[in-house]
Backbone as CSV, one residue per row, in Angstrom:
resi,resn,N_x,N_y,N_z,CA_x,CA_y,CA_z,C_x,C_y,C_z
1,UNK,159.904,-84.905,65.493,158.862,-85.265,64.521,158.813,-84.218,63.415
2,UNK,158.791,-84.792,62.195,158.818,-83.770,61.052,157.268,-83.161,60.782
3,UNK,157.611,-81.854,60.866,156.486,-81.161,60.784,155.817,-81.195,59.736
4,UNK,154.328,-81.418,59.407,153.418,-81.721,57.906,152.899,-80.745,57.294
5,UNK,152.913,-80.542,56.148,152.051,-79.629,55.131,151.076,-79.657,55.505
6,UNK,149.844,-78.843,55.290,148.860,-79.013,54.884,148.526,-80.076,53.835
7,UNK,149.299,-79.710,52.784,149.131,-80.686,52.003,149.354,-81.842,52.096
8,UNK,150.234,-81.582,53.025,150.427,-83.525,53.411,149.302,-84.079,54.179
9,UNK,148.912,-83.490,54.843,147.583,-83.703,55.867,146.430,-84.379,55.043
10,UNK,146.664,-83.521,54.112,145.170,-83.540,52.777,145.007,-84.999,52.344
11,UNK,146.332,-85.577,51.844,146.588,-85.891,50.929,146.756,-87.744,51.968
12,UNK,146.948,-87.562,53.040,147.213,-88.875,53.955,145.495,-88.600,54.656
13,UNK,144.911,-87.854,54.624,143.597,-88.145,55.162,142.846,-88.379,53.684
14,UNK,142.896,-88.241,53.063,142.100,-88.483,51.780,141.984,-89.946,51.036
15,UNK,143.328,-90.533,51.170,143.675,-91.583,50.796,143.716,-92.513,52.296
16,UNK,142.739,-92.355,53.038,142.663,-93.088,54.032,141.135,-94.106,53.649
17,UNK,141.364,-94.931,54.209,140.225,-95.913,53.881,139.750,-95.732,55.200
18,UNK,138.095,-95.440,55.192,137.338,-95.100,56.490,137.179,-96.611,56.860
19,UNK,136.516,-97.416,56.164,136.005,-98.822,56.527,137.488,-99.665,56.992
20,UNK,138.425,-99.439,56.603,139.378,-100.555,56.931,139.959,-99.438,58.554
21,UNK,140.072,-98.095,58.769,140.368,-97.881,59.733,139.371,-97.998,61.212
22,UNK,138.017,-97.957,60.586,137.040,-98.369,61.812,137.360,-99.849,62.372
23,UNK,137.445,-100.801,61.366,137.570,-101.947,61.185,138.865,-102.737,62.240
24,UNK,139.898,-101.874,62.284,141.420,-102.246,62.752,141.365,-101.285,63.812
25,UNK,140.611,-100.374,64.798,140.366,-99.856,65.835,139.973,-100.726,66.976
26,UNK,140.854,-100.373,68.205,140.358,-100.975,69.681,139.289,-100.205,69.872
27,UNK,139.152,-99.074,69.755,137.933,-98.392,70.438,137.087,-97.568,69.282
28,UNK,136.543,-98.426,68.354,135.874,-97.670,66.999,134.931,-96.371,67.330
29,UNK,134.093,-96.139,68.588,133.413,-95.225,69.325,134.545,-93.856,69.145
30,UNK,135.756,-94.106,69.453,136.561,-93.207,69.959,137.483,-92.242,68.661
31,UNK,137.350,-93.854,67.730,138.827,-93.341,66.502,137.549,-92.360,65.694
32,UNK,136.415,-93.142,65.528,135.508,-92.352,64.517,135.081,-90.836,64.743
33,UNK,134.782,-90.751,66.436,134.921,-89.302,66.739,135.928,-88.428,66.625
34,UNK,137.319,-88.974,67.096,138.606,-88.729,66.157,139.061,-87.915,64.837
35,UNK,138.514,-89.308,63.994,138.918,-88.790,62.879,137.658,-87.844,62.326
36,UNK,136.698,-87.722,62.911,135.654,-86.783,62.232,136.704,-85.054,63.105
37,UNK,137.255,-85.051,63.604,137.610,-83.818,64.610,138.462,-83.367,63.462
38,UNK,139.541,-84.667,63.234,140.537,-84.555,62.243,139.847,-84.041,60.812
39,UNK,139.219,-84.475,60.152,138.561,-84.062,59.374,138.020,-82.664,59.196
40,UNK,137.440,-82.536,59.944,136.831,-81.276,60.176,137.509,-79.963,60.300
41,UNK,138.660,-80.187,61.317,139.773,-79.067,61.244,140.361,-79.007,59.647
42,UNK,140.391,-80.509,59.445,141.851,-80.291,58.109,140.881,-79.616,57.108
43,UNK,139.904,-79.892,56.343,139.228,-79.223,55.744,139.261,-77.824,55.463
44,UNK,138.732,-77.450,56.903,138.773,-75.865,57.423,140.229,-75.025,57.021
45,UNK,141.141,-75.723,57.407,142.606,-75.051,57.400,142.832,-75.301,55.400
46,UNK,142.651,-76.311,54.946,142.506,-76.602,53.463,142.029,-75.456,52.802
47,UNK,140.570,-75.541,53.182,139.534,-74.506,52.152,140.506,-73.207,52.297
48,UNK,141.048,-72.791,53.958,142.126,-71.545,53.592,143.349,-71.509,52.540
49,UNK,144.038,-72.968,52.738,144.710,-72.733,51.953,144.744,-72.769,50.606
50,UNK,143.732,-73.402,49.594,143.491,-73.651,48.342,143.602,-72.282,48.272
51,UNK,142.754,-71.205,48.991,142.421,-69.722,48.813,143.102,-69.543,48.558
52,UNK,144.256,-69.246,49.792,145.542,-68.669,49.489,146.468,-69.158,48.347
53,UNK,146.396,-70.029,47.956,147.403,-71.094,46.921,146.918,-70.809,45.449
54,UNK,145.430,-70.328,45.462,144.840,-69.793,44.455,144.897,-68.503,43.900
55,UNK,144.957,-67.452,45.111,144.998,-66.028,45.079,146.662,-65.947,44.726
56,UNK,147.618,-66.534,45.134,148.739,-66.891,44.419,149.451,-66.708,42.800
57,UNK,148.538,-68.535,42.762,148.511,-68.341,41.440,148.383,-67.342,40.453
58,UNK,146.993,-66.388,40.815,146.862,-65.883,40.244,147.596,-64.097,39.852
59,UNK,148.379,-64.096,41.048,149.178,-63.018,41.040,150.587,-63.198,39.778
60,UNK,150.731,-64.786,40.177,152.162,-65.225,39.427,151.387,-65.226,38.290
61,UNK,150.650,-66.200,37.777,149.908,-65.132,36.248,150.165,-64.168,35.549
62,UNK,149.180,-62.883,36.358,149.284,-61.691,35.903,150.915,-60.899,36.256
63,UNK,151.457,-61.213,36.877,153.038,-60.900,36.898,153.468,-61.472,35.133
64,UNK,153.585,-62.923,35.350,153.604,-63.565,33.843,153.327,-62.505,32.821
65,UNK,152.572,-62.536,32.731,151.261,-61.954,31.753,152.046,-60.320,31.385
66,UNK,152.113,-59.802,32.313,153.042,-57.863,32.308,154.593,-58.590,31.959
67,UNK,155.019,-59.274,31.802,156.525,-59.668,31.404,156.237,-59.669,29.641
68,UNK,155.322,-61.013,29.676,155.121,-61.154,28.556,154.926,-59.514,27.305
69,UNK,153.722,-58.914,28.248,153.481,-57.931,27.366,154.179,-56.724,27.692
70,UNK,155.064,-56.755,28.221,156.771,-55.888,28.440,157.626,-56.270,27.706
71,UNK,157.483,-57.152,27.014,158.619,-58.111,25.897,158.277,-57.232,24.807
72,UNK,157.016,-57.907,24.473,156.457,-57.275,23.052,156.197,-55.496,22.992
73,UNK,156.073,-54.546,23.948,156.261,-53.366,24.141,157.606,-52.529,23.932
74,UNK,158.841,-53.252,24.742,159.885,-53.445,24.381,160.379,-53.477,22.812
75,UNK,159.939,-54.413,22.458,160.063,-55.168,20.857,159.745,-54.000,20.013
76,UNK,158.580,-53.277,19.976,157.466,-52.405,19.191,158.906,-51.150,19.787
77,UNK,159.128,-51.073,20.721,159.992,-49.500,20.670,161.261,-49.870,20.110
78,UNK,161.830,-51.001,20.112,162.854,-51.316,19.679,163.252,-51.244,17.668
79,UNK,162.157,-51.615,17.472,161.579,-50.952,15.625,161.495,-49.890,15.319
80,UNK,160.617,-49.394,16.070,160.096,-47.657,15.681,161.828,-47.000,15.854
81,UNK,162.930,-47.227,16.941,163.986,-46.676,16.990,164.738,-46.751,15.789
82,UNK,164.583,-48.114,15.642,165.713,-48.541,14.617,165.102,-48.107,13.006
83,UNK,163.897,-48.399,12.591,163.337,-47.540,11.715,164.025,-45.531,11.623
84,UNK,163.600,-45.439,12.393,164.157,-43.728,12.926,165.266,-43.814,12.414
85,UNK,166.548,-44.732,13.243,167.968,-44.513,12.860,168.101,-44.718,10.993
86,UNK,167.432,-45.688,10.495,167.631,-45.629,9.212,166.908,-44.676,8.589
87,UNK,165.944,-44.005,8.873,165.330,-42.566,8.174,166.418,-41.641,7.863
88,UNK,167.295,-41.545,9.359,168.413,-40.411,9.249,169.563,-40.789,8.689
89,UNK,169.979,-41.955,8.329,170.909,-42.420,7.800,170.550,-42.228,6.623
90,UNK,169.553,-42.322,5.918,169.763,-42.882,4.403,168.508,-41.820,4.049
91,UNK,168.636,-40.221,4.413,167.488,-39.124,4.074,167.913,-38.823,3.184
92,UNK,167.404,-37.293,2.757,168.075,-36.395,1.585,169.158,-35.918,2.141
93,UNK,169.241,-35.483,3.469,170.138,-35.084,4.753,170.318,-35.564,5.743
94,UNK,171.531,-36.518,5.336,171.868,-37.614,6.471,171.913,-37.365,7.764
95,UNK,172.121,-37.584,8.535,171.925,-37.346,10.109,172.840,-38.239,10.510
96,UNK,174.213,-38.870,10.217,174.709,-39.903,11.173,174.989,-39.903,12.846
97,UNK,174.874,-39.240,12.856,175.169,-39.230,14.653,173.877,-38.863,15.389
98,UNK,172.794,-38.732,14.858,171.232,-39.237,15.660,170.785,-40.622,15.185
99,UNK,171.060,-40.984,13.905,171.070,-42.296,13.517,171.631,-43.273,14.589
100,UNK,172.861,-43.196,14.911,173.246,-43.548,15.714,172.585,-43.940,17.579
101,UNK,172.430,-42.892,17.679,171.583,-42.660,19.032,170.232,-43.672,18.652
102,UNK,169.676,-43.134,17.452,168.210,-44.120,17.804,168.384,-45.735,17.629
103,UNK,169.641,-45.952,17.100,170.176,-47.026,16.851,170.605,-47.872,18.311
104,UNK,171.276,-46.771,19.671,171.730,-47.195,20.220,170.292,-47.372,21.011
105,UNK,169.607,-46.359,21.263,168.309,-46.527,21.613,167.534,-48.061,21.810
106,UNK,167.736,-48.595,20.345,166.715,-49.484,19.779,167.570,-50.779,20.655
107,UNK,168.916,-50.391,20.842,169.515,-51.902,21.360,169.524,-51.866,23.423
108,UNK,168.673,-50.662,23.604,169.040,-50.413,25.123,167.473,-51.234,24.956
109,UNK,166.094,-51.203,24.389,164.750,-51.721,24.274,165.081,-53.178,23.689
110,UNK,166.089,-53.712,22.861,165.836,-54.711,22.799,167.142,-55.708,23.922
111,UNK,167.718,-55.344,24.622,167.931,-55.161,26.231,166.859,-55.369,27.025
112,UNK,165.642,-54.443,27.131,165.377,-54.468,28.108,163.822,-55.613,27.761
113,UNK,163.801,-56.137,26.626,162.703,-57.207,25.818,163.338,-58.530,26.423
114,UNK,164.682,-58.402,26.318,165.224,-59.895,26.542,165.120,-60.052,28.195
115,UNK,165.607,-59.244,29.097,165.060,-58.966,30.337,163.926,-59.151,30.528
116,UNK,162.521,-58.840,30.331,161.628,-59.265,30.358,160.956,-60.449,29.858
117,UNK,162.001,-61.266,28.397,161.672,-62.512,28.456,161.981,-63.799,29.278
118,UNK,163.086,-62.980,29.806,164.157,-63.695,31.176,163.406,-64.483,32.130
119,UNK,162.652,-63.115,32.663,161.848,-62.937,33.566,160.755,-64.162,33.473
120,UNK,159.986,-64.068,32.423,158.671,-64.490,32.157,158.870,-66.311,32.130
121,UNK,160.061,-66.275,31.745,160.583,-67.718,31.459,160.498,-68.383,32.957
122,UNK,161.480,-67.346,33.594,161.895,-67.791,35.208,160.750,-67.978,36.174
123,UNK,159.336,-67.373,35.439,158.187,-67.605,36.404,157.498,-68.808,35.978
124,UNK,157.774,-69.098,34.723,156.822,-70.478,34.569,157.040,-71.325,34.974
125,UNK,157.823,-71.619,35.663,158.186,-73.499,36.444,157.076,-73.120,37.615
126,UNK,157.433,-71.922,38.240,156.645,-71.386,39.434,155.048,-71.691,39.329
127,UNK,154.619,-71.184,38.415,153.264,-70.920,38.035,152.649,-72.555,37.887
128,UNK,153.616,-73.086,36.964,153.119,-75.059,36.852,153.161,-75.768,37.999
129,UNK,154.036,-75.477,39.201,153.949,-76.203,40.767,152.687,-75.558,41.382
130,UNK,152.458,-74.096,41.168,151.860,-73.612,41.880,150.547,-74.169,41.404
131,UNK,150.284,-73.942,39.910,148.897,-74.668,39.518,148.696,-76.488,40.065
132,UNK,149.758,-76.728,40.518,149.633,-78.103,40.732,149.194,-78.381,42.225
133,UNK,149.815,-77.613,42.940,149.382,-77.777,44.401,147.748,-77.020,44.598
134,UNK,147.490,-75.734,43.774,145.936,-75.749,43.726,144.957,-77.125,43.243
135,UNK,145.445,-77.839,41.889,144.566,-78.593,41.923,144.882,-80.169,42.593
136,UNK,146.200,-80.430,43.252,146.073,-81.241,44.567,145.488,-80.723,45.550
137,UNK,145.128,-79.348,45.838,144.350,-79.501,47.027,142.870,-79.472,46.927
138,UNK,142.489,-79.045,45.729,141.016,-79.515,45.812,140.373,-80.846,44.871
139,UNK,141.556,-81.715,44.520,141.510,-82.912,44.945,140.978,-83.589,46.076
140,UNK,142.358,-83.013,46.852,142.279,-83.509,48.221,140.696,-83.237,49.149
141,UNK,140.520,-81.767,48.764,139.327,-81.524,49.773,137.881,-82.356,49.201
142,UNK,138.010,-82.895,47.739,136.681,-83.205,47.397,136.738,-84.665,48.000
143,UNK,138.001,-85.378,47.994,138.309,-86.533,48.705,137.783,-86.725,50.376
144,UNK,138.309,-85.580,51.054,137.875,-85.435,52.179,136.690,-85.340,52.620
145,UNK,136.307,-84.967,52.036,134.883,-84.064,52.416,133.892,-85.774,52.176
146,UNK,134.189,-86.349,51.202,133.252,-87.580,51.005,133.882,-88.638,52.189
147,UNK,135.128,-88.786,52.852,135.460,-89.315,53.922,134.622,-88.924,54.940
148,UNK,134.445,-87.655,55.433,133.908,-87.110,56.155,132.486,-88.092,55.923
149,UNK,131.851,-87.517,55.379,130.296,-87.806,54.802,130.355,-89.810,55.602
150,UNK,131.446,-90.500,54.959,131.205,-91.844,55.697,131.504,-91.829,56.581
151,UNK,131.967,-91.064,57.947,133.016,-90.991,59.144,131.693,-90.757,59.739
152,UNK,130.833,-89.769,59.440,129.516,-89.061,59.902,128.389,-90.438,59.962
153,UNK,128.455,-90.893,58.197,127.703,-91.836,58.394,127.826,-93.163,59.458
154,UNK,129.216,-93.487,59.527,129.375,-94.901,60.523,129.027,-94.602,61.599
155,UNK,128.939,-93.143,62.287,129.377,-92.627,63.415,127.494,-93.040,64.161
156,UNK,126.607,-92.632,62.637,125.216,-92.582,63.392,125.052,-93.664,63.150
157,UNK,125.619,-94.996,62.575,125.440,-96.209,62.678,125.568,-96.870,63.736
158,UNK,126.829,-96.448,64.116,127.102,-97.121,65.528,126.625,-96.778,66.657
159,UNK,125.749,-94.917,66.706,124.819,-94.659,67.445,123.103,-95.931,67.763
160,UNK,122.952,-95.951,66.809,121.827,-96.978,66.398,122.072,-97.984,66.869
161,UNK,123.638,-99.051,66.608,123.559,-100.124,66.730,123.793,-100.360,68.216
162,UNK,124.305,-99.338,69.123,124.705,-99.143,70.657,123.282,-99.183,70.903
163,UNK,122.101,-98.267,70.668,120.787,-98.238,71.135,120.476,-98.924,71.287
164,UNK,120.288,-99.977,69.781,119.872,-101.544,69.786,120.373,-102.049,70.465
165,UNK,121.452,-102.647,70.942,122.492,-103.258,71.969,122.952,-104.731,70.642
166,UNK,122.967,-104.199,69.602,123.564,-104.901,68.502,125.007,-104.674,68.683
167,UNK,126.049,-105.844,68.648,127.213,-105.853,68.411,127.868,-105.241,67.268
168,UNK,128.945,-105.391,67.707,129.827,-104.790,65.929,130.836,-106.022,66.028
169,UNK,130.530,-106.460,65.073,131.668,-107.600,64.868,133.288,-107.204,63.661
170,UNK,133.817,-107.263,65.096,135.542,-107.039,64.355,136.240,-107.701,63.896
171,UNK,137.379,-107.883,62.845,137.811,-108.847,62.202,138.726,-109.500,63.665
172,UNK,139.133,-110.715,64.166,140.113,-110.507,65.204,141.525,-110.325,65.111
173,UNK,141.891,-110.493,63.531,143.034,-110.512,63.225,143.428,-108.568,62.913
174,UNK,142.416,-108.041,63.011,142.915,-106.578,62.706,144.172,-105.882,63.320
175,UNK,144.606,-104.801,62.684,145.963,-104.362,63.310,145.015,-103.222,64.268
176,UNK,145.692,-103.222,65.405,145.121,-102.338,66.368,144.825,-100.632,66.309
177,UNK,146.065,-100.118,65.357,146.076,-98.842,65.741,146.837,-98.595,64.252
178,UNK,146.372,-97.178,63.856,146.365,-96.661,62.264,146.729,-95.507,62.662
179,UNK,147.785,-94.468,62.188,147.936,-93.379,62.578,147.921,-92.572,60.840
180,UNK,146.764,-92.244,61.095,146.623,-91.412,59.693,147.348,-90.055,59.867
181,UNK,147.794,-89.557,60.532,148.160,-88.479,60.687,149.875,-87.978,60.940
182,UNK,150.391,-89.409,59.954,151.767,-90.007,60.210,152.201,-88.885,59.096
183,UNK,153.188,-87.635,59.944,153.849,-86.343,58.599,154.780,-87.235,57.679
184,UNK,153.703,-87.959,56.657,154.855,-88.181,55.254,153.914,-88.229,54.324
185,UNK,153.100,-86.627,53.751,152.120,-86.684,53.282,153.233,-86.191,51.890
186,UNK,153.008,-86.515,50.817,153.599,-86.489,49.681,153.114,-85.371,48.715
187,UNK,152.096,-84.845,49.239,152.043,-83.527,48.254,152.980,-82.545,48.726
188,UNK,153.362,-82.628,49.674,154.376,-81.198,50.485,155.422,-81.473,49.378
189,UNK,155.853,-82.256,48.443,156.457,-81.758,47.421,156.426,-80.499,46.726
190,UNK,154.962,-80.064,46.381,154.573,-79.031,45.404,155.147,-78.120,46.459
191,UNK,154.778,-77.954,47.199,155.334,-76.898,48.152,156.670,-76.622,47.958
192,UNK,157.414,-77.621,48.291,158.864,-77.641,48.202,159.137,-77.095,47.111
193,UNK,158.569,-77.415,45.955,159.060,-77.121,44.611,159.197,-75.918,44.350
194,UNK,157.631,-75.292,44.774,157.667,-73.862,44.619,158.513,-72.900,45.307
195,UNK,158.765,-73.572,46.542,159.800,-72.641,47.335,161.011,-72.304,46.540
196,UNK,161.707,-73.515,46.262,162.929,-73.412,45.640,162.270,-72.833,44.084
197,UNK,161.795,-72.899,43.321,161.803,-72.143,41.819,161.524,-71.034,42.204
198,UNK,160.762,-70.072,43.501,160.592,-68.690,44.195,161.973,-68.542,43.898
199,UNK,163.094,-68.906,44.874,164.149,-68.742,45.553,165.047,-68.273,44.381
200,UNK,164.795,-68.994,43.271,165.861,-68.850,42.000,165.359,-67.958,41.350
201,UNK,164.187,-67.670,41.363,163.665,-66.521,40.326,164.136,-65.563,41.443
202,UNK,163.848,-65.361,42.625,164.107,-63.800,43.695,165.658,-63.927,43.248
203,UNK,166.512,-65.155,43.019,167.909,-64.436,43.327,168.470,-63.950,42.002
204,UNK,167.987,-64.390,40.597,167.739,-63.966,39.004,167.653,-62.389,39.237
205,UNK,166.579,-62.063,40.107,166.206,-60.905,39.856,167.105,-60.344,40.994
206,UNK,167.339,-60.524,41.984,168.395,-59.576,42.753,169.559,-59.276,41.787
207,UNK,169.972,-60.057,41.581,171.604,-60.130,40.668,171.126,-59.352,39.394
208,UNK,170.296,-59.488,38.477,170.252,-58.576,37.555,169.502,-57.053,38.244
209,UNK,168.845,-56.917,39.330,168.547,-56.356,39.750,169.278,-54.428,39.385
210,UNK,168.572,-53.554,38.804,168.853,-51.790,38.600,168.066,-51.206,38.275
211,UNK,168.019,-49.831,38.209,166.930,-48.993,37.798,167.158,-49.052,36.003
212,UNK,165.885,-48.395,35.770,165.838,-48.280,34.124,166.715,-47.120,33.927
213,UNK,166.905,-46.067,34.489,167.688,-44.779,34.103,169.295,-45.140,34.237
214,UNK,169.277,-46.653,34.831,170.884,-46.666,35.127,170.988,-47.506,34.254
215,UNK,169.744,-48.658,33.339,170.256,-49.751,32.207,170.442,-48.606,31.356
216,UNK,169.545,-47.592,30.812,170.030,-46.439,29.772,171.111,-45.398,29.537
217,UNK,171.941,-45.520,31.365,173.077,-44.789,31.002,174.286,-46.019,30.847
218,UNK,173.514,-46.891,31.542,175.345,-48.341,30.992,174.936,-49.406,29.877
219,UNK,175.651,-49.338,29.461,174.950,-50.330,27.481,176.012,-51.601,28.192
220,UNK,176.724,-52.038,29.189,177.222,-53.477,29.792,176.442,-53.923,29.907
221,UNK,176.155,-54.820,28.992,175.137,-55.788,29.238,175.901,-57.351,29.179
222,UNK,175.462,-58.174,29.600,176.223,-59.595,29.740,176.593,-59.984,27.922
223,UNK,177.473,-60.697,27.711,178.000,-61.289,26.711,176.853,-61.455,25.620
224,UNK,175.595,-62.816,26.406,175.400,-63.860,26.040,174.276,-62.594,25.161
225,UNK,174.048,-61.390,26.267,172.797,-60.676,25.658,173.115,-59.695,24.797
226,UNK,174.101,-59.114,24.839,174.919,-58.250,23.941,174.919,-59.072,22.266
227,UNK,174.919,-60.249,22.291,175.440,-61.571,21.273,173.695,-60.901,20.858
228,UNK,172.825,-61.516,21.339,171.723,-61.727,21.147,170.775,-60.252,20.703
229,UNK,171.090,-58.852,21.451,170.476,-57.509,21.110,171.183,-57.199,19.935
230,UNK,172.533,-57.805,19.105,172.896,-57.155,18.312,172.392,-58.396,17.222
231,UNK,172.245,-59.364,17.374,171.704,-60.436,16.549,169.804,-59.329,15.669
232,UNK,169.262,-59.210,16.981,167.731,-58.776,17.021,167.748,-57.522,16.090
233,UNK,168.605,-56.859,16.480,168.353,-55.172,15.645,168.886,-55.524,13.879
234,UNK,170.046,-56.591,13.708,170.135,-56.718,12.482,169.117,-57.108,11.671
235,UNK,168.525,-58.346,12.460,167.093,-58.879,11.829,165.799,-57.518,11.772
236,UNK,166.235,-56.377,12.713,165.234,-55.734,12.149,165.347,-54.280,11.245
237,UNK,166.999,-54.609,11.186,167.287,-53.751,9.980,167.014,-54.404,8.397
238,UNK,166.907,-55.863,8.487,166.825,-56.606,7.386,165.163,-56.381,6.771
239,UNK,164.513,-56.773,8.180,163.228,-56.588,7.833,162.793,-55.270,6.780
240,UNK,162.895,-53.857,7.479,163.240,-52.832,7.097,163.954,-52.586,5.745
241,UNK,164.808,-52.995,5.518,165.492,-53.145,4.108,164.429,-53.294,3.030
C-alpha cells in the first residue's frame, strides 16, 4: 500500500462529502465515530505540518532575500573596483599594473554577483511549491475542520434520534462502504515538487560548491560566466566613461 502525505490525507478528507458518506454506510453509528477519530487526528498532525511547511517557507525567503542582496553588494564592489582601476589608469601618474588588479578585482565581484544571482534564481521554483503546499494545507484544514463541525453535528443527531427510537431511513440502493482514506491524495504533488527542485538546487550548489579565498585565488570561471563578467565590467566602464 502506497504510503500518504499528509497532504494527501488533507486533501481526500476535505473533499469528502459527510452526508453522502453517512448515507452509503452499513453501520452509520460506527463510520461517523470513525471518521470524527479520522478527523481529529488529521487535523492535529496538519496544524503541525502547515507550521512546519510555513516556518520553511519562510527560511527559503530570507535565504532568497541574502542572495538577492549579495547580488547587488557584489554589484556596488564590483564599480567602486572598476572606478579605482580607471582612476589609476588615466591619473596624472598612471598606475597600470594596480589598475589592473582593481580591474581584476572588479571581475572576481562581478563573479561572485552572478553566483549569487544563480543561486536566488535556483530557489524560486522552491519557494512557489513551497508557498503552494502552505496554502493547500490551510485550505485543506479550513475544509476539515467544517467537516468535522457536520461529523459532530450528525453524530448528536443520531444520538437524539436513537433516544427517540426514530429510524434513519437509508437510501437502499447506497454503496456500502467508502474508504476515504484511500493514499491517492493529490496534493502530495507539492511535496514531490519541492523535493526534487531541493535536490537540484543542493546539487547546483555542491558542484559549484568553494571557499571565497579559493574563487579569489582561481579567476576559472565557467565559459558561459567568464562571457557574461567580462560583458558586465565593460558596461561599467562605459557607464563611467
Amino acid at each position: 500500500m502506497t504510503k500518504q502525505t499528509i497532504s494527501g490525507r488533507v486533501a481526500q478528507l476535505a473533499r469528502a462529502d459527510v452526508k453522502v458518506l453517512l448515507d452509503q454506510a452499513e453501520d452509520p453509528q460506527k463510520t461517523v465515530d470513525g471518521l470524527v477519530r479520522a478527523y481529529t487526528a488529521t487535523i492535529r498532525e496538519a496544524d503541525d505540518a502547515a507550521t512546519a511547511a510555513l516556518g520553511h517557507l519562510r527560511m527559503l525567503e530570507q535565504d532568497h532575500a541574502e542572495d538577492v542582496a549579495a547580488a547587488a553588494e557584489w554589484g556596488g564592489k564590483a564599480a567602486a573596483a572598476s572606478r579605482k582601476g580607471d582612476e589609476l589608469r588615466s591619473g596624472t601618474t598612471p598606475a597600470p599594473g594596480e589598475a589592473d588588479r582593481f580591474d581584476h578585482l572588479a571581475k572576481i565581484a562581478l563573479s561572485r554577483q552572478l553566483r549569487s544571482e544563480h543561486e536566488a534564481r535556483a530557489a524560486e521554483p522552491v519557494i512557489t511549491a513551497q508557498q503552494d503546499l502552505v496554502d493547500a494545507l490551510r485550505t485543506g484544514l479550513t475544509e476539515m475542520k467544517e467537516r468535522l463541525r457536520q461529523l459532530r453535528s450528525a453524530r448528536d443527531d443520531m444520538v437524539t434520534r436513537s433516544r427517540a427510537g426514530k429510524p434513519r431511513n437509508t437510501p437502499l440502493d447506497a454503496v456500502r462502504s467508502v474508504d476515504v482514506l484511500d493514499p491517492t491524495g493529490d496534493l502530495g504533488r507539492f511535496e514531490d515538487k519541492i523535493r526534487r527542485e531541493e535536490a537540484r538546487a543542493r546539487g547546483r550548489r555542491e558542484l559549484a560548491a568553494s571557499s571565497l579565498d579559493a574563487e579569489f585565488e582561481s579567476l576559472d570561471a565557467a565559459a558561459g560566466d567568464t562571457a557574461e563578467v567580462e560583458a558586465r565590467l565593460a558596461r561599467l566602464k562605459a557607464q563611467a566613461a
